[in-house]
N, C-alpha and C positions, 0 to 999 in steps of 0.2 A: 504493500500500500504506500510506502515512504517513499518507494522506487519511482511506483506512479503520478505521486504528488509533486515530485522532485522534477521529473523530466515536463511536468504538464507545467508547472514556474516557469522552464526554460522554455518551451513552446509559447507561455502567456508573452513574457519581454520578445521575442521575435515576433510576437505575432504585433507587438505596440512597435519597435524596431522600424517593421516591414508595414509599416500600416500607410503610406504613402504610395507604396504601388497597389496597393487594393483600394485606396480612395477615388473617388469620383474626377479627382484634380489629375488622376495619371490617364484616365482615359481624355483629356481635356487636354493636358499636357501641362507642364509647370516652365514655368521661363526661370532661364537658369543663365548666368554669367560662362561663357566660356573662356577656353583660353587666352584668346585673341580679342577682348575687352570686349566682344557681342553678345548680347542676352539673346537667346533664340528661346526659342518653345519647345522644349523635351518631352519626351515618352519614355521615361524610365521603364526598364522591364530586368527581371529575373532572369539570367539564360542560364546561371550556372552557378553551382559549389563547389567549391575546392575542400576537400575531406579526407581522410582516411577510412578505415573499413568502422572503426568505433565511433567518428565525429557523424558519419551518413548513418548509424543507427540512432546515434542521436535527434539527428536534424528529422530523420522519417519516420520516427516514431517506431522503430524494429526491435525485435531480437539483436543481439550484436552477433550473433548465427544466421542468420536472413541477408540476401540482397536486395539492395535499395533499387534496382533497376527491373530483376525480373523474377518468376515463383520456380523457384531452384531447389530442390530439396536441400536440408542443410548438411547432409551428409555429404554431398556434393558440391558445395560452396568452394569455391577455388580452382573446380577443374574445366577443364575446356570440352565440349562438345558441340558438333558439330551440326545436329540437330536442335541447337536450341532452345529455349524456355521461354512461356510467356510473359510478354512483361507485365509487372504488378499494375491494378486498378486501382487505384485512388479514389474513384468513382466510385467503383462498390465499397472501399472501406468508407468514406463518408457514408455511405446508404449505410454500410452496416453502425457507425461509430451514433450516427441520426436514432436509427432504431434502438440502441444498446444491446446490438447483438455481439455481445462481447465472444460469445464461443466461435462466433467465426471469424474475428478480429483474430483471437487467440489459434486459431487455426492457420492463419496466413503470418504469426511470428507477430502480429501488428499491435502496437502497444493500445489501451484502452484510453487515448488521449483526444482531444481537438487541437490536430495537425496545424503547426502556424501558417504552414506550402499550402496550405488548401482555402485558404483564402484570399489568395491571389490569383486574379483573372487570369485566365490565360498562360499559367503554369503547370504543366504534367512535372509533377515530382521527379520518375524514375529518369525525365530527360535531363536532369538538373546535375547529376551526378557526373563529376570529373575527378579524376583522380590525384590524389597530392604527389607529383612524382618528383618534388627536389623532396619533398620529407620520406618517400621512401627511398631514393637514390642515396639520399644522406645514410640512413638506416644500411641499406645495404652494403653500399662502399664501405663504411666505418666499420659496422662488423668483419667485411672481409679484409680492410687493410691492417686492424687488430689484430687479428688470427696470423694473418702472414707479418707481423710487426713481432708478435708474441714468440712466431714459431722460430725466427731467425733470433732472436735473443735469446732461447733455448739453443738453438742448437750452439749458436758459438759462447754458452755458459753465461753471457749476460742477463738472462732474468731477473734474479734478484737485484742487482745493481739497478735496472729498470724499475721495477716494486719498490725499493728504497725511495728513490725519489719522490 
């Protein structure tokens, strides 16, 4: 219950955040200073998140075992196939979230929440999703240049000298 309370705080402040492209002034458009000292008339829109696998459960309201893009069993999350999965409805989870049909919310991994993404015209969630790839290219290099940093200080008996410092 503290789990649900918690992530539905963070959906409430994005949903106040984000409440500019779901107002009436974003379909109208808001005049905005640009770079070049002209105020023009914008249409702000949503195209994308930049996340990792834990911040897109977050933001989608998932399992942190669930894809935010498409209905993957979660034993299968990570692997590639070539046939495909459909991708997730947001449509039906508000129908289902509307109704309180929590058991099929709970069946599709979907948290029992009012989604902040879903009150934004003109937004399909699962297109939202991009991948953080300096935070994993970070993650990944480091660990490998670690491991080959660690194993060359081993072998020529410097480790501990390394660890000391």
């Amino acid at each position: 219950m503290q789990e649900i309370q918690a992530l539905q705080t963070i959906h409430d402040v994005l949903t106040h955040l984000l409440k500019p492209l779901s107002d009436e002034g974003c379909r109208n458009g808001y005049e905005m200073a640009c770079g070049d000292g002209n105020v023009r008339l914008c249409f702000p829109n949503l195209v994308c998140w930049l996340a990792d696998q834990i911040e897109n459960a977050t933001i989608h309201g998932i399992a942190s075992n669930r894809c935010p893009t498409c209905i993957i069993p979660p034993d299968k999350l990570g692997e590639y196939s070539e046939s495909g999965y459909l991708t997730c409805s947001h449509k039906d989870y508000i129908a289902a979230y509307t109704k309180s049909d929590a058991s099929s919310l709970n069946a599709n991994g979907v948290k029992n929440i009012k989604n902040a993404l879903w009150s934004i015209p003109n937004v399909n969630p699962p297109e939202l999703v991009r991948a953080d790839i300096l935070h994993n290219i970070l993650l990944g290099v480091f660990e490998h240049m670690m491991g080959w940093i660690q194993g060359f200080l081993e072998y020529h008996d410097r480790i501990n000298a390394f660890d000391y410092v």
